[in-house]
N, C-alpha and C positions, 0 to 999 in steps of 0.2 A: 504493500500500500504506500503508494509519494504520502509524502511528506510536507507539510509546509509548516516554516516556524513564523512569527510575528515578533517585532521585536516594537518595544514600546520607548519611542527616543529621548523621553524625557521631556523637560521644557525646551530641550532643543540643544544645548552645549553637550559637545563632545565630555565635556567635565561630568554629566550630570548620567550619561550612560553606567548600567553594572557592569561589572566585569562579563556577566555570563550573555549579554545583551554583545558585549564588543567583541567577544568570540565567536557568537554565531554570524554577526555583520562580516568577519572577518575569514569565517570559513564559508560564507555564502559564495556558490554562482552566478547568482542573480540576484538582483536586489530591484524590488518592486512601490513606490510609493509616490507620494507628489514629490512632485519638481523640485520644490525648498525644501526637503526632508534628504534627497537626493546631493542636491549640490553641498549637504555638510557633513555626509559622511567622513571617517575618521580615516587615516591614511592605513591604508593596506589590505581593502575592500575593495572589492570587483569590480570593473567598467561596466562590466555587462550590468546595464540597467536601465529600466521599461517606467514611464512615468504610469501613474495610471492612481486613482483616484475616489473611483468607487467602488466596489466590494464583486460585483463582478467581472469589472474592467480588470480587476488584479487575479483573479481566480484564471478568467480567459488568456493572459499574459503568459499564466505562469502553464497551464494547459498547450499554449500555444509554443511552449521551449523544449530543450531538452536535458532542462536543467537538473541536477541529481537534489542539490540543496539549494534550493529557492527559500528569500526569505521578503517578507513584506514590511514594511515603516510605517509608525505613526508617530504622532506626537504624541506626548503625555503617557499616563496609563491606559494601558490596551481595555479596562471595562468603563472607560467612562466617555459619553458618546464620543467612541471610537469607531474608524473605519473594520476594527476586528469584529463589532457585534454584529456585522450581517456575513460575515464571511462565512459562519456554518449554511448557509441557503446554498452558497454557489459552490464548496469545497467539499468533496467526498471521499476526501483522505486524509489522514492524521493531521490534529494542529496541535502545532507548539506554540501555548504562548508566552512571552517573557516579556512580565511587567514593567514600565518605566515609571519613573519619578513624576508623578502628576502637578502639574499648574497648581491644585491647590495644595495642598499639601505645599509645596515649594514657597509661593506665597507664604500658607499659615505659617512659616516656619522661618522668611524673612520678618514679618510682622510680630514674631514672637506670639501668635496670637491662639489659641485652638481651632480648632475646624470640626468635631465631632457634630455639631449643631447646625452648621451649614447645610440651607438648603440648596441644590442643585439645580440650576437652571440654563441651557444652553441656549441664546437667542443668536446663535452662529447658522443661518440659513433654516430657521424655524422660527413657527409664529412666536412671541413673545409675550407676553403681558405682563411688566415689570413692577405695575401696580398693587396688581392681583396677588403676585409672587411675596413682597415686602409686607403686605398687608395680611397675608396667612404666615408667614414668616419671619421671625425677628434677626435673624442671620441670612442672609443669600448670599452665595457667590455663582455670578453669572458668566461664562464664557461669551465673548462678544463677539460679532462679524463684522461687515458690509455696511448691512442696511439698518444694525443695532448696535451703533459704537457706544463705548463707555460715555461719553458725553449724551448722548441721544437719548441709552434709558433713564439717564440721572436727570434729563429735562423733563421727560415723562415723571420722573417721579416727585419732580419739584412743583412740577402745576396739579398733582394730586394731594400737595402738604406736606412734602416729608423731606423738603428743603434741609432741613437742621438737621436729620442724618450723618451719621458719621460712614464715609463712605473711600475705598482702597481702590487703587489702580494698577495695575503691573501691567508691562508691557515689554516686549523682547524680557523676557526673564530667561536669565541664567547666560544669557550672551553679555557682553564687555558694555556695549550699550544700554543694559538693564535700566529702568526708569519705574521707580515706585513710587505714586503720589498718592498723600492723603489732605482726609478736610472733609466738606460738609457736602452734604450733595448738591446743593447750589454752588459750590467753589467748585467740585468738577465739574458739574455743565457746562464751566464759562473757557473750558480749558477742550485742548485737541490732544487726541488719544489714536495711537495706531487703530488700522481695525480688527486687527486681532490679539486682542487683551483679554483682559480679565479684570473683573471688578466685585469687589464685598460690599455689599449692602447690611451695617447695623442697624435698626430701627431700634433709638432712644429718645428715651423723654424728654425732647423740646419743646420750649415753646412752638419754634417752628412749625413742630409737626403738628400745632392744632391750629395753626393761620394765624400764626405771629402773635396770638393771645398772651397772656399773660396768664400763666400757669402759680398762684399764691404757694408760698412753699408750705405753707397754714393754712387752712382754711375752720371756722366753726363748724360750717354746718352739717348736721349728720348723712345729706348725700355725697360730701365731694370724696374723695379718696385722695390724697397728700399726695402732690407730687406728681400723680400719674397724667399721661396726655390723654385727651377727649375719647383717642381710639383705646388705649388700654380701661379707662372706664366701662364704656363700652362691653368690652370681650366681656370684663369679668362678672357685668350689670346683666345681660341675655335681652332677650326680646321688651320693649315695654319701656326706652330711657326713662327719665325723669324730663319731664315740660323743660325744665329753667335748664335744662343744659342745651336745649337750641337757641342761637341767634333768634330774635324773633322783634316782630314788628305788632303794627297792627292789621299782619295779614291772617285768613284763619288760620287753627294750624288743629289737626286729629291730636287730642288728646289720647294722655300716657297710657290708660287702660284701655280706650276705645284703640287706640295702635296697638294695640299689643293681639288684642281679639282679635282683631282683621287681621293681621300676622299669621294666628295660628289657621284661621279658615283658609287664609291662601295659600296652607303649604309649599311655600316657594322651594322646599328644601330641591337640591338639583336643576331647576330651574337656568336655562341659558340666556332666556331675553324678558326683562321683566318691566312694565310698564307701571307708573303714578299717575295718572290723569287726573289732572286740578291739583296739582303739586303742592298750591300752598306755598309752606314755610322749608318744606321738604324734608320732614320729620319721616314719613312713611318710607320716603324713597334711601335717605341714610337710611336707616335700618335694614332694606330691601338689601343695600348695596353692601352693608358687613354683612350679613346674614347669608349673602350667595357669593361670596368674595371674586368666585371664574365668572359670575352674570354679569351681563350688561345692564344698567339699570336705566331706563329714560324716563324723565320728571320733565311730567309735560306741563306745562301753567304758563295762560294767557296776559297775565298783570304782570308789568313788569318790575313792581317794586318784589312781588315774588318771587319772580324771576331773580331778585338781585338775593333778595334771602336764603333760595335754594343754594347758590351761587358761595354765599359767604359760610352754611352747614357743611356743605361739601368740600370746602377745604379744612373746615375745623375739622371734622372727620377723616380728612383724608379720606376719601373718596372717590379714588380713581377712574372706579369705573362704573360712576354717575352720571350721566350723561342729562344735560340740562337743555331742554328742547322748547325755545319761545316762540309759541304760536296757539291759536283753539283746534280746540280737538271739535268733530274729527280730522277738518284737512289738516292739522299739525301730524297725524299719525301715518298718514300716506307714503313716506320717502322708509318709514320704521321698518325692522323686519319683525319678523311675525313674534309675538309675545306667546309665552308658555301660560304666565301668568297674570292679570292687572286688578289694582287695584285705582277704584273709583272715588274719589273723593269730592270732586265736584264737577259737574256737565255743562254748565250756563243754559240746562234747558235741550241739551242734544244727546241724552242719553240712547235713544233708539237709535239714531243716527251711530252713535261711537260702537256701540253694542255690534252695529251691521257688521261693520269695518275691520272689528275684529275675530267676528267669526269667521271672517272672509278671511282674512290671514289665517287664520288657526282654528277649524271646528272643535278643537279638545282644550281650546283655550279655560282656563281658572281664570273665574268673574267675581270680585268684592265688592259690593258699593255700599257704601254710609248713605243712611239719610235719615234728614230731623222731621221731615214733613212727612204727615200716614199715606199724600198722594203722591209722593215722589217714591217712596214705598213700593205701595202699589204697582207703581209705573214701572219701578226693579223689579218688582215678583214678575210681571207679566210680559217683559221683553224683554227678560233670559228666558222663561220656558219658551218665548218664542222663536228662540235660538237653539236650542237645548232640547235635549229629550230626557233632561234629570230635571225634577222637582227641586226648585230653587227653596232653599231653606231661610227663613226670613230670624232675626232673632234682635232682641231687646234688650240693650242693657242702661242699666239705670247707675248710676254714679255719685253717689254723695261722697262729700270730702270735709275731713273735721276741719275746725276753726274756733280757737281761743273765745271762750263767751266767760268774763269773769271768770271764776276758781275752777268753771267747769270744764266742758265740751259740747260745741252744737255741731249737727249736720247741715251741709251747705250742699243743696241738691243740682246739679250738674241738666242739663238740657238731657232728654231720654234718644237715645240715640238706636237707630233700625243698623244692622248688619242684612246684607241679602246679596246670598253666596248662591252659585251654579258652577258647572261645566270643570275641565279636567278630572283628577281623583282623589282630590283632599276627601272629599268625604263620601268612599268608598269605603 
């Protein structure tokens, strides 16, 4: 049975090769890999050598020779999105493979830093989501490319709020021109970066990171938590914030219990495209947006002082991938892709209209709407089931909230508020 061995080149210096890596390089007849892995081979290694790039181009190279000991090049370590993880598809005879010195590790190890907790993320000729990644993540190190240079996701992640990150750069590592920059992630955006680097993303408690607010390192009252940013609040609080931790104006906005209800009937859990209609203050659509961190969230709201509110939650939240859409529904929802889930907070009056639009996108669509009024109610009961062939479930909640009355306690009763939920399978 041929043979093929892999050799894993490290961050790329001849220095940073094993011994048992420069031996097979050195007893190879062939030597198969890209171009710049090729031109730095170590001196007393084959001529004979075939560029080639992806996983069957090197399989078909080495098939196409008659070579006894053929060996293939990567950069880094051969298990981490390496050209070796596809090479069991196209190779049907023994592989050797010999590990090299990975980028991260190498980094962790100039930084003096740990890497157990690092999470992995390549935006090297893959989709990316840098926001999503930082925001389920308090460690990232991302491998970068082309079209996601270190500076590119760190701009992405600065207009998501996470500016004051403390964030790592390596580039040409382990070569004479090695270049390690650190700082904030707003200091690397402003900066040019190979495009094939490497970058750590820490996600720590700045200001920063809740939209330049001013985080008390004190606070009395028995909601805040000392110290923490709006998104770590958040994680640790679940569905339901508390009101006074949104920006808020005199626009309406779904209160903390009544959000929290509509939460759970919309089962967003897994959810990819998730819609707010009448956004508000954009209290429903943050929550949507930590609560589904890979979703897209669009907060759609006609007013533009709203507009400016959603606008200023979503970056105290950090909120990347909140998408804030000013225009009336329904033509605002027309350019949207098709929603999993939405919830409805306010219509101006077009609720049958918006209802159409989205069944039209999505028959299996999950439908929430709030309302104060019994005919606007109504109007929800009977155009979802006009959409629907599940019986839309209408429900009531009532909301009183204490308030200091001399030595006592009185109840302060809240406006009664309709939930009226249809379609997808939360409530199968």
């Amino acid at each position: 049975m041929r043979k093929l061995t892999v050799v894993g080149m490290g961050p790329g210096s001849q220095s940073c090769l094993t011994l048992e890596a420069l031996e097979a390089l050195r007893k190879a007849d062939l030597i198969v890999g890209a171009g710049r892995l090729l031109e730095t081979l170590p001196e007393g290694c084959s001529k004979n050598r075939k560029i080639a790039v992806s996983a069957q181009a090197v399989c078909d190279a080495v098939y196409g020779s008659d070579s006894s000991f053929p060996c293939v090049v990567c950069t880094g370590d051969t298990g981490c999105y390496s050209l070796c993880t596809g090479l069991g598809k196209y190779w049907d005879g023994e592989l050797s493979i010999l590990p090299g010195i990975g980028s991260m590790s190498y980094l962790a190890a100039k930084l003096q830093l740990p890497w157990q907790d690092w999470k992995v993320v390549s935006a090297h000729g893959r989709a990316c989501d840098p926001v999503a990644a930082v925001t389920e993540n308090p460690e990232v190190f991302f491998l970068t490319g082309p079209d996601n240079t270190a500076q590119e996701l760190c701009r992405q992640l600065m207009q998501a709020g996470f500016g004051g990150c403390r964030a790592y750069v390596g580039e040409k590592l382990s070569y004479p021109e090695e270049r390690i920059v650190s700082g904030t992630v707003r200091e690397i955006a402003e900066k040019i970066f190979e495009p094939l680097a490497v970058l750590v993303v820490k996600r720590e408690k700045t200001a920063d990171d809740i939209g330049n607010d001013t985080v008390s390192a004190k606070k009395d009252s028995e909601n805040s938590v000392t110290g923490s940013c709006w998104r770590e609040r958040a994680k640790a609080h679940g569905p339901g914030f508390l009101d006074d931790w949104f920006v808020r104006g005199e626009v309406p906005m779904t209160k903390q219990e009544v959000r929290a209800a509509a939460l759970a009937k919309l089962g967003a859990a897994g959810a990819k495209v998730l819609y707010d209609v009448g956004a508000g203050t954009g209290s429903v659509s943050v929550e949507l947006s930590l609560m589904a961190g890979q979703a897209d969230v669009y907060a759609i709201e006609c007013e533009e002082k709203a507009v400016e509110l959603i606008g200023k939650n979503r970056e105290r939240f950090g909120c990347g991938n909140l998408h804030v859409v000013f225009g009336k529904a329904p033509q605002a929802l027309d350019s949207l892709p098709a929603p999993d889930a939405v919830f409805i907070g306010g219509t101006k009056g077009n609720l049958p209209e918006i209802l159409s639009i989205l069944f039209e996108k999505n028959p299996s669509v999950r439908i929430v709407v709030t309302a104060i009024l019994l005919e606007t109610a109504l109007q929800a009961c009977e155009s979802l089931e006009a959409f629907t062939s599940k019986t839309a479930e209408i429900m009531q909640l009532q909301v009183s909230r204490s308030k200091k009355a001399g030595k006592g306690h009185m109840l302060c009763a809240n406006n009664p508020i309709f939930l009226i939920s249809a379609g997808g399978c939360a409530d199968e």
